[in-house]
C-alpha positions in Angstrom: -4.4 -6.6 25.4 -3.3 -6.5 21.9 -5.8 -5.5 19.4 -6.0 -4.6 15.9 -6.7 -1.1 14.8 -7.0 0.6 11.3 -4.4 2.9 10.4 -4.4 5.5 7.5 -1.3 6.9 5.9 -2.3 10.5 5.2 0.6 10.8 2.7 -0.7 8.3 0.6 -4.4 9.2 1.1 -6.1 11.0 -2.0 -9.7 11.3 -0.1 -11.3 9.0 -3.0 -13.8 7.4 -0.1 -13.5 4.3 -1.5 -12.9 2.3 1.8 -15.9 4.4 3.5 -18.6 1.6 2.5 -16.3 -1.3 3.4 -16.2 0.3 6.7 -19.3 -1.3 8.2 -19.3 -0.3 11.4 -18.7 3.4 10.2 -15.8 4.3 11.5 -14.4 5.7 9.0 -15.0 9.4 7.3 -13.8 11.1 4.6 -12.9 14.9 6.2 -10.8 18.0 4.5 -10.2 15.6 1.6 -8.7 12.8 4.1 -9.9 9.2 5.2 -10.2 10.0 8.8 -10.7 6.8 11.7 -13.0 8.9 14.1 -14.0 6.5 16.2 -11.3 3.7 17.2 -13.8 2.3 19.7 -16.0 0.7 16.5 -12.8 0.3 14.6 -13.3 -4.0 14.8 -10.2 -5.0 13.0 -10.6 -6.9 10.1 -10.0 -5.2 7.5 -12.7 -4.8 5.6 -11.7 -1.5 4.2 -7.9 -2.1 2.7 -8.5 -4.1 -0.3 -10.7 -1.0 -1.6 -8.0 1.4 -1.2 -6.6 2.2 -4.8 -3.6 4.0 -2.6 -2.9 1.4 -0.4 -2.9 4.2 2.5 -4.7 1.5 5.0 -3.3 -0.9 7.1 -3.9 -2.8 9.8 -2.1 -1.9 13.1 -1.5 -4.7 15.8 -0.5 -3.1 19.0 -0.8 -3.1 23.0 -4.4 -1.2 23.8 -5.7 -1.1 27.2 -9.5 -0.4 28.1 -10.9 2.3 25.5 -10.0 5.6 27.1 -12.4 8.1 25.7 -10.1 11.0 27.0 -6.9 9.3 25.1 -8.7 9.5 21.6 -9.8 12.9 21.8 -6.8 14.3 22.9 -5.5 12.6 19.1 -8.5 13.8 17.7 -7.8 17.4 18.7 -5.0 17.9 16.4 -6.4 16.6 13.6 -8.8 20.2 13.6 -12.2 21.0 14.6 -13.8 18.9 11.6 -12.6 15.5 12.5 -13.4 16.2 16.6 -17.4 17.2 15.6 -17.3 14.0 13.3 -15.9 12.2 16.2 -18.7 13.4 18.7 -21.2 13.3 16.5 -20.7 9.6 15.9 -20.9 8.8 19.3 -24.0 10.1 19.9 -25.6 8.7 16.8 -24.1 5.3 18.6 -25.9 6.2 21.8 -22.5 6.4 23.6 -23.2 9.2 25.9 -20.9 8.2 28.5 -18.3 8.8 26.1 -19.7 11.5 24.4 -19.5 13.3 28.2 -16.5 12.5 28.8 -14.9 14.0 25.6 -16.9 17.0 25.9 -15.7 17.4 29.5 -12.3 17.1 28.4 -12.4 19.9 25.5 -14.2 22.2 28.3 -11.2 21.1 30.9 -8.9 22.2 28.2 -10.3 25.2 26.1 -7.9 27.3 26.6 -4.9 25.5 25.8 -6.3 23.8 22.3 -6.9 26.1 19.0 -10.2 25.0 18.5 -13.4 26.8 19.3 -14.8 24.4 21.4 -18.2 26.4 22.0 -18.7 26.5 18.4 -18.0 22.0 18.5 -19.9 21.7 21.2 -23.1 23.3 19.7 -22.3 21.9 16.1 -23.0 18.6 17.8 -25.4 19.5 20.3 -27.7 20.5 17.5 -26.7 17.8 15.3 -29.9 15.3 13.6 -28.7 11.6 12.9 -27.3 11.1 9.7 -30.0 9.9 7.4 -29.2 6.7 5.7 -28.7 6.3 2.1 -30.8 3.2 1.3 -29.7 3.3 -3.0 -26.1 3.7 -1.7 -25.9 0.4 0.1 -23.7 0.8 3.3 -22.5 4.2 3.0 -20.6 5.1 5.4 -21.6 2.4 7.2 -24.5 -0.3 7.0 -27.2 0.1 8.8 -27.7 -3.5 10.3 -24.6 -3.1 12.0 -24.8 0.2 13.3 -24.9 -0.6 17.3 -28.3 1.2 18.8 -29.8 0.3 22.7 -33.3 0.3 22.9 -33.5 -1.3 26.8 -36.9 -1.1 28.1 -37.7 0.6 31.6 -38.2 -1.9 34.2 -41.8 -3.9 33.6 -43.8 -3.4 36.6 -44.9 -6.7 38.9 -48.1 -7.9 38.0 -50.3 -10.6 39.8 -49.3 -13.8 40.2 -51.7 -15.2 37.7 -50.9 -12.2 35.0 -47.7 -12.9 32.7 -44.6 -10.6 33.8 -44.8 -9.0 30.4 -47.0 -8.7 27.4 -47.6 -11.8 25.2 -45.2 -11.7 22.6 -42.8 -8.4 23.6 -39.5 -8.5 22.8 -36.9 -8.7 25.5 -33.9 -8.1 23.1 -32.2 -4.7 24.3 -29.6 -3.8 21.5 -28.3 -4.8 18.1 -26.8 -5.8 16.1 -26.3 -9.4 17.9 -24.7 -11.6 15.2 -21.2 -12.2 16.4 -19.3 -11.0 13.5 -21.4 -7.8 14.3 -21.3 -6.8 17.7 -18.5 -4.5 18.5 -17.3 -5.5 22.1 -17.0 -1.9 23.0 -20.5 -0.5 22.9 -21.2 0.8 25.9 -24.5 -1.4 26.4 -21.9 -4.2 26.9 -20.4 -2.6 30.0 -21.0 -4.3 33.1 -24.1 -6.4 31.6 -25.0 -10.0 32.1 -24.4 -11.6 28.6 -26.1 -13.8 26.6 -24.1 -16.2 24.1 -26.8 -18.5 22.2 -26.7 -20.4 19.3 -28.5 -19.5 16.4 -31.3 -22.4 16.6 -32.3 -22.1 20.5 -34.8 -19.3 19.7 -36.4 -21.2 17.5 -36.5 -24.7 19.8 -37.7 -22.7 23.0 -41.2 -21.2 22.8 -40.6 -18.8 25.2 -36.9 -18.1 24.6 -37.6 -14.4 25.2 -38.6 -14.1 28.5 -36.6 -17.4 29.6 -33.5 -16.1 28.3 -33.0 -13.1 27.2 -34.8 -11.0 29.7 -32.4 -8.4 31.6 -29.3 -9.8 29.6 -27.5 -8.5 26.4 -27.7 -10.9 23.4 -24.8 -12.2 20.9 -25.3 -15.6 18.5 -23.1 -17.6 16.9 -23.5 -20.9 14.6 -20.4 -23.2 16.1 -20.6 -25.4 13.3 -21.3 -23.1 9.8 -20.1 -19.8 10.7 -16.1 -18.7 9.8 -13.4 -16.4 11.4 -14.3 -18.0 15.0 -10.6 -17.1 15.9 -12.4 -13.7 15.9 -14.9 -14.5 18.1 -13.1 -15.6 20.8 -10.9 -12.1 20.4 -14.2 -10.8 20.8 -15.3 -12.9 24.2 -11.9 -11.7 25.2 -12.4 -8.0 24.7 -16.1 -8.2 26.0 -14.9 -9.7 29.3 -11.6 -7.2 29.9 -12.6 -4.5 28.2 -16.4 -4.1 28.6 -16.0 -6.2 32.1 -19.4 -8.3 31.5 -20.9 -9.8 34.7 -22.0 -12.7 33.4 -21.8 -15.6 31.0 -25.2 -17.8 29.9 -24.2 -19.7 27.5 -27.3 -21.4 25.6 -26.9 -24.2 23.3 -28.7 -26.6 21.7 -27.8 -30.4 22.5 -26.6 -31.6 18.9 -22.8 -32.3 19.2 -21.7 -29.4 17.1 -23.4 -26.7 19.0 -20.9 -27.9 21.7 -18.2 -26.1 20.0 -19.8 -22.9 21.0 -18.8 -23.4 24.8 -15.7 -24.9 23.7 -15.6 -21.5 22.2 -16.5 -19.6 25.0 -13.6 -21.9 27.3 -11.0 -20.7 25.1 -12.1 -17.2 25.8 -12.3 -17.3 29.8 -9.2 -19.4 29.8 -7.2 -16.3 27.5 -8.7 -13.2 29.2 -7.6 -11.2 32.2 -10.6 -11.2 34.6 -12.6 -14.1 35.9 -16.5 -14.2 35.0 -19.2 -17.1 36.0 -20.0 -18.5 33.0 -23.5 -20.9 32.6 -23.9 -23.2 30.5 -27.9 -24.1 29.3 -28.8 -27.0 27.0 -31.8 -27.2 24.8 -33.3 -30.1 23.0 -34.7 -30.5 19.8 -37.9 -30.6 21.1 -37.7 -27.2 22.9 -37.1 -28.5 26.4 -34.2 -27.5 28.9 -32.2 -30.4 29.8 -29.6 -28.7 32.0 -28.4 -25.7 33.2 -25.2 -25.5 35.6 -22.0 -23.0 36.3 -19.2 -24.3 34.8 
């Protein structure tokens, strides 16, 4: 799959930050006086971070990537010093990416005694590590907080009598954010292997109990087909969240004005591009709240 990755000239690079807010998913760091890309798995592509370098040190890099490969980045990471690889870990245990975060770790163990790094020392710097505390004056920082990807799944609610609700009036089903399109990063682990949810923006509010109808037991993105722009990027997106993070399933949930067809038209092009099969649904909602059809397509 070809996707498109930030890449930093270090010979140009004065360390003057000013691409680390413009980095929104906070990929980007600023360590012994370089910008640094420690994680490549939130690196989304667009470029929100070159027109703010006074150098021009960043580009954007189109290339052949296969499925993230945790063990890959931290053998690049490794030579970059001990600085950039506790960065690196750290993030992706802020991110709640512990898969990853185990894998890397295993890897530095595997090979201790071949790299020059104290890996004991790394290992405890970010075992011992508190999230970074977010500078609310500052903005985004190093990278806003309503995009930072977090899970919060809920264990499984227990079966209640028939005539008792499944779940508490009113409780949220929604098990990770962000879930704007433009947001999501199609690599967070709470992607992988999940049944997904792609709903326009105005279904929640027609369907009373969109919660528990819907989202329940599936991870949410949304999408405006008609006002939002860049939607090249979110079929690139679909793409990478069906080969890379290998969702299960598709629901698609729309609303039955003609525009909000352009969100499975969206979804089409997506399927029809990518590498793996998945079932895709497709659910219509009327202005008035009702379901009019639901069907695999």
């Amino acid at each position: 799959m070809i996707r498109e990755i930030v890449k930093i000239d270090e010979d140009l690079c004065n360390g003057c930050g000013d691409c680390i807010p413009n980095c929104h998913e906070g990929a980007l760091q600023i360590i012994d006086g370089k910008a640094r890309l420690i994680s490549e798995l939130m690196c989304d592509g667009l470029g929100a971070c070159l027109g703010h370098c006074p150098q021009g040190a960043l580009e954007i890099e189109k290339r052949e990537a296969d499925e993230y490969d945790e063990t890959i980045v931290i053998q690049q990471m490794v030579p970059k010093g001990a600085n950039t690889v506790v960065a690196h870990l750290k993030h992706l245990k802020d991110h709640n990416e512990i898969g990853f975060l185990k894998e890397a770790v295993s890897y530095l163990k595997a090979h201790e005694d071949e790299i020059e790094l104290d890996v004991p020392a790394i290992i405890s710097a970010v075992h011992n590590s508190k999230p970074e505390a977010k500078n609310e004056s500052a903005g985004c920082g190093g990278g806003c907080p309503g995009s930072a990807p977090v899970s919060f799944e809920k264990p499984a609610f227990v079966m209640a009598p028939q005539s008792a609700p499944t779940a508490p009036a009113g409780e949220s089903q929604l098990q990770q954010w962000p879930v704007q399109m433009h947001l999501i990063n199609p690599s967070a682990g709470y992607f992988h292997g999940s049944d997904l949810l792609i709903a326009a923006d105005c279904a929640a509010f027609a369907h009373g109990d969109f919660h528990n109808t819907f989202i329940k037991g599936k991870k949410l993105v949304i999408a405006c087909p008609k006002l939002d722009q860049g939607k090249e990027i979110y079929v690139e997106k679909m793409i990478r969240l069906i080969d890379e993070s290998k969702v299960n399933t598709i629901t698609v949930a729309i609303m039955e004005v003609p525009c909000c067809g352009g969100l499975s038209q969206l979804v089409q092009m997506a399927t029809s591009r990518a590498r793996r099969k998945v079932p895709v649904k497709e659910i219509i909602i009327g202005i008035r709240g009702d379901i009019l059809s639901e069907e695999w397509v």
